[in-house]
C-alpha positions as a printed Julia matrix, in Angstrom:
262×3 Matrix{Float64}:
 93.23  79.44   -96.47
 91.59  77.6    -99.15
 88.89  74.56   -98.91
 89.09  71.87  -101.65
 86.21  70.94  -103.4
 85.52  68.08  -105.26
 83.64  70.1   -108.47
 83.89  68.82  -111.81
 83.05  64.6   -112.27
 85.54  62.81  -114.76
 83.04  62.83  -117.2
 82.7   66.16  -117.26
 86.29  66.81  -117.64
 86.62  64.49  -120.68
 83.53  66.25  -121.97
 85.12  69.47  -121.79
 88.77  68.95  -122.83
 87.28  66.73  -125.86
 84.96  69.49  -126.68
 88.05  72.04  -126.3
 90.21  70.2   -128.92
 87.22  69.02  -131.13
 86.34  72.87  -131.7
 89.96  74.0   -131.66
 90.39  71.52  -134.54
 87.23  72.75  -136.74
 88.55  76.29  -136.1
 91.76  75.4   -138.05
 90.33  73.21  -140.73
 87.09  75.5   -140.95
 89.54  78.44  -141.99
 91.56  76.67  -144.0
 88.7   75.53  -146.2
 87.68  79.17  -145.87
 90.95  80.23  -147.74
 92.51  81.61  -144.9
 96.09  79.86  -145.12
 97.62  76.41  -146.16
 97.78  73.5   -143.53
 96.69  70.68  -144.67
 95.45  71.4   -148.61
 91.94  71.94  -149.28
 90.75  68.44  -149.49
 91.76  66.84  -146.93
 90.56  69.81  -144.59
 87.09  69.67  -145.63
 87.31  66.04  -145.42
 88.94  66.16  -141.59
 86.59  68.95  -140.5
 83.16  66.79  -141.29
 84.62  63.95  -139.47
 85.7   66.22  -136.88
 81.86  67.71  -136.83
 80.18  64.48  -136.94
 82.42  63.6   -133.41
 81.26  66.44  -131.57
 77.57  65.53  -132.32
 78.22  62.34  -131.07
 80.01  63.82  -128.15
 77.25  66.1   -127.52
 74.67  63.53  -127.59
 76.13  61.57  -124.63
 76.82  65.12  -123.17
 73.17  65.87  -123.36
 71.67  62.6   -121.98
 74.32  62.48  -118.99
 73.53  66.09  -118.05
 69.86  65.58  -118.13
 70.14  61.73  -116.43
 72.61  63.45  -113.44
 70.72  66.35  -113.32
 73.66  68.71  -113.86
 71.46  70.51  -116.26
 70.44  72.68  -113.66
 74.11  74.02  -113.22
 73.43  75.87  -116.54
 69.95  77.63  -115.81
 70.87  81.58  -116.02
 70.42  83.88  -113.59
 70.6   87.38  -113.2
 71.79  87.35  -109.36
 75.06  88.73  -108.69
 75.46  89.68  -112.14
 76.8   93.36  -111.98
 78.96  92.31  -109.05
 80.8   89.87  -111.29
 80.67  92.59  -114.35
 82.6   94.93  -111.72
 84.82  91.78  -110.65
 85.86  91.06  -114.27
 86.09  94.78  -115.29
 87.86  95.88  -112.33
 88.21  94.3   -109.22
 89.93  91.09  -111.03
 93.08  93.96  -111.16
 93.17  95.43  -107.84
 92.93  91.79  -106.21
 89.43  91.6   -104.4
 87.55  89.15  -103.49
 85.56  87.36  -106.15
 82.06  87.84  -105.16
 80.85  84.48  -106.1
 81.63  81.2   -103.9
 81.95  77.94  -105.66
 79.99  74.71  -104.74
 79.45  71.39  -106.46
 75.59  72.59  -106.48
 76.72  76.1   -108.23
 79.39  75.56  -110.01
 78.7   78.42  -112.49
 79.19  81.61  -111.55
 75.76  83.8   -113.05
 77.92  85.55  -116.07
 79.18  82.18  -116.75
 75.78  80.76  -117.12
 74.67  83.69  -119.45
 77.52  83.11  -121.5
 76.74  79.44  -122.3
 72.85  80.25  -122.74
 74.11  82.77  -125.48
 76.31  79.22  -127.05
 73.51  77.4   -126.83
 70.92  79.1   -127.96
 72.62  81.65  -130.9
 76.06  80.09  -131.49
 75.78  76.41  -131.67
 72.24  76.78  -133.85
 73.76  79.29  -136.56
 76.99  76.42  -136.62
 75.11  73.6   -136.73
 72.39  74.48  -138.54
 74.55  76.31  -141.6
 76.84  73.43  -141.38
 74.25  70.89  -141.79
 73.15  72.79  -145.07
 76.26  73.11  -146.27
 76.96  69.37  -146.03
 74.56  68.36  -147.95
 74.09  70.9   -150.27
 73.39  68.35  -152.63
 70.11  67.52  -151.36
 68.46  70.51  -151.18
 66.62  70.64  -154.19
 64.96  66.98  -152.67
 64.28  69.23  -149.67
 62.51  71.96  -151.44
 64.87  74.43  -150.41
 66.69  75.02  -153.49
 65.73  78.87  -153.19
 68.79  79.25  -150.6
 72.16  80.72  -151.43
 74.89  79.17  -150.53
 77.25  82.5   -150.3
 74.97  83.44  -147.48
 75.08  79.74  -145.88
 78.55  80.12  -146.27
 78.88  83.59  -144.59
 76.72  82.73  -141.84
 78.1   80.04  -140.96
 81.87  81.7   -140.78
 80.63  84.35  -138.71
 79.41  81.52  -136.72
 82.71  79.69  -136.31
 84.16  83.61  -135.82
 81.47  84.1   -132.88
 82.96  80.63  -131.04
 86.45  81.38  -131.71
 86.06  84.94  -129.77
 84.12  83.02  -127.33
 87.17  80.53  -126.72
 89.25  83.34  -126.69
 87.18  84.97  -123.5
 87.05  81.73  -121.93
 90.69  81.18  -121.77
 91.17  84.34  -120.58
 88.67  84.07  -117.85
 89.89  80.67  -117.13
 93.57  82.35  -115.58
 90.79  84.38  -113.35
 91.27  82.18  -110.16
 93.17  83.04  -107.23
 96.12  81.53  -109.14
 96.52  82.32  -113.28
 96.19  77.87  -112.96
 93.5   76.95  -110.2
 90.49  76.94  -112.81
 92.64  74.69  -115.34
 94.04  72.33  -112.78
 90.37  72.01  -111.63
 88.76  70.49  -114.97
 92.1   68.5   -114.71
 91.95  67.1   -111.76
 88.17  68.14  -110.36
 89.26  69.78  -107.38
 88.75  73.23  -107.19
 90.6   75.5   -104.26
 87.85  77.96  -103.19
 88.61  80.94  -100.49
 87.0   79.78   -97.63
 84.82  82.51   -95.54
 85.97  84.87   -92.79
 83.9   82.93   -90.76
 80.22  80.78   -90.46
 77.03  82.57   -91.0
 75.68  82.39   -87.52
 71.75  82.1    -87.66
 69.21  84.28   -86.11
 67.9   83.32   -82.39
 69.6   81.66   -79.46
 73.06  80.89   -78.5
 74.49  79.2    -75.5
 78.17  79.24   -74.8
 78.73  76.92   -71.46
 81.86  76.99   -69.0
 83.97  74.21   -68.52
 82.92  72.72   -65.01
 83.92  75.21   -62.18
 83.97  74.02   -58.57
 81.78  75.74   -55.71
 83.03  76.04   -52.12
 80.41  73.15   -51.3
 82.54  71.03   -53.13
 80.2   70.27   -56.19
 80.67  71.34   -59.58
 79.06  73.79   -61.63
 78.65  74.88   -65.37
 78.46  78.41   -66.13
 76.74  79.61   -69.02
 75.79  82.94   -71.07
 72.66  82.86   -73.49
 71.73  85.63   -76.07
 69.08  86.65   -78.49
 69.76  88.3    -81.32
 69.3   88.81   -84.82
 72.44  87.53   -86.92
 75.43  89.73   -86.57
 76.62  88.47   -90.35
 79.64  86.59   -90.22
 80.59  86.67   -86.69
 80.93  83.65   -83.77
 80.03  86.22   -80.93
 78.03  89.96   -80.88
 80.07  92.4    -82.26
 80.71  94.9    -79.16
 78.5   97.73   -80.34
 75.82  95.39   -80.32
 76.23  94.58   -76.59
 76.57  98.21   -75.34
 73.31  99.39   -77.84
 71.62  96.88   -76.55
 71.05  94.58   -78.88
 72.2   91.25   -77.14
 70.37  90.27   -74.18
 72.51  88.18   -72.34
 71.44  85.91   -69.49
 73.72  84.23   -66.94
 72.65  81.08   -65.69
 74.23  78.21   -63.85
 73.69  74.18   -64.39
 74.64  72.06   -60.87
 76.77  68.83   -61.81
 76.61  67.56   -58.13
């Protein structure tokens, strides 16, 4: 059984399948200006690659001020919690078919490898892009800027192992992206926004008291009665009742107890 989840908002999904193509378009016209192969002629792929870069700022812009007005900014802070079990999942367990030992919710939609993953964009990959990219542009200006010391061969070669960096990244992302409990369920979810997650074997029970009543049982009086069994104990994980070894070590107290109806 699996519980839908409403996960991803519809801005979130534009965000990301704009951002897909945007990128996947910069790649091509990138390495094309690069000298890799013929597409579109040198010109023109220069020319469609800055338009293409000047997009995804803007994109990124409304990105960045929705994420901090919604407060889905916090979906991206890393953590190091679970992070060997998902190193194990991905490395291993995603081939012998066990359980993926992270749960999504709309509050965690990231799983913690996820989140480490898009620090290491934000912080290494989309600087070194940007920031190359931007000098590159206007490498006309940089005398006016007092940087005219710089080399553009290394501008150049930074900023191709850059866009080499994000293409590898893509590349693991797809890949991951077929790691639901169907090759699809991830990429129907940023289509639609509903993700299918595994629901638990059961409801974490908390610790302290529970009371399971009887349906009313009549006396020989005539009157009704409810019968009912109460317990201590501390939580037996993932269970609705003590597990039996609890009850004969002792561990349950039970207590029977009666309610009159009259």
């Amino acid at each position: 059984m699996a519980e839908r989840i409403y996960i991803f908002k519809r801005f979130e999904r534009f965000w990301h399948w704009s951002q897909a193509a945007l990128i996947i378009f910069l790649l091509t016209t990138g390495f094309e200006v690069h000298g890799s192969y013929h597409l579109f002629g040198y010109k023109d792929a220069a020319t469609y690659h800055t338009i293409a870069a000047w997009t995804l700022v803007g994109l990124w812009v409304f990105a960045v001020f929705w994420h901090f007005t919604t407060g889905e900014w916090k979906q991206y802070i890393p953590t190091m919690e679970k992070v060997q079990a998902m190193l194990r999942y991905y490395l291993t367990g995603i081939f012998t078919n066990a359980p993926h030992p992270f749960r999504q919710t709309t509050l965690t939609k990231h799983n913690p490898l996820q989140r480490l993953a898009y620090l290491f964009v934000l912080v290494l990959i989309n600087p070194l892009i940007w920031i190359t990219g931007w000098f590159y542009l206007f490498y006309s200006s940089w005398s006016d800027w007092g940087v005219s010391w710089l080399s553009l061969e290394y501008v150049a070669m930074f900023h191709v192992i850059g866009a080499f960096m994000m293409l590898i990244f893509l590349i693991a992302h797809v890949y991951l992206a077929t790691a639901g409990h169907t090759p699809t369920a991830h990429i129907k979810a940023m289509i639609t926004g509903w993700e299918e997650v595994p629901e638990p074997a059961g409801k974490e029970m908390p610790i302290g008291k529970r009371v399971c009543e009887s349906p009313p049982v009549p006396t020989v009086s005539g009157s009704s009665m409810r019968l009912s069994q109460e317990w201590m104990m501390p939580s037996p994980g993932r269970r609705a009742t003590p597990p039996p070894e609890m009850m004969k070590s002792g561990s349950s107290a039970w207590v029977l107890r009666s309610t009159g109806l009259g």
